[in-house]
N, C-alpha and C positions, 0 to 999 in steps of 0.2 A: 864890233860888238855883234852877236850873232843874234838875229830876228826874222821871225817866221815869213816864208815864201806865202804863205797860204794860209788863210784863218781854220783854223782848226772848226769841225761841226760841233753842233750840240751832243751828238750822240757819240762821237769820239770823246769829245772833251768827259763827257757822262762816264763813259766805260773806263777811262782811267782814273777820274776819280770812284767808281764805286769801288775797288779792291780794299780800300778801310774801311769799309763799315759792314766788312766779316762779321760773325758770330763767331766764338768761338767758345768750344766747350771746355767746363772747367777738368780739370785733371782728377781724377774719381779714382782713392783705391777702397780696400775691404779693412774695417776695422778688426786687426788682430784679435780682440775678445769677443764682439757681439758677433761680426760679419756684414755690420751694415755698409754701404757705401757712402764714405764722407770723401772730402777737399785731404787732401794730400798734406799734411802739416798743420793740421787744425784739429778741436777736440771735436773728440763724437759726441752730437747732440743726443745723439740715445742710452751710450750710455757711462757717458763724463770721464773717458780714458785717454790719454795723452802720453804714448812712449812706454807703455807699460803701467802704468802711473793713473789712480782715480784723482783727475784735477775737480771736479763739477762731483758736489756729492749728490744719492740720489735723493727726491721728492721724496719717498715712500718711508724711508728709514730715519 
């Protein structure tokens, strides 16, 4: 069974676990009707369109 020659340091053992706790950013395109930038597969909060499609009607009307 294979076990370590040497104790690992704090600051080793630290650097390999920080590589999960990335950020990472969400995937952003431009909303074919308004142009706004939403999440890639999801309805535009601005102005309720999905695929071509009004899913979210508006407040106003």
């Amino acid at each position: 069974m294979a076990v370590p020659k040497r104790k690992s340091s704090q600051s080793r053992r630290d650097k390999r676990r920080a590589n999960n706790y990335k950020l990472v950013a969400p995937g952003l395109v431009k909303c074919p009707s308004c142009g706004e930038l939403i999440r890639s597969h999801h309805v535009c909060p601005k102005c309720g369109m999905y695929d071509g499609k009004e899913i979210v009607a508006d407040k106003e009307a």
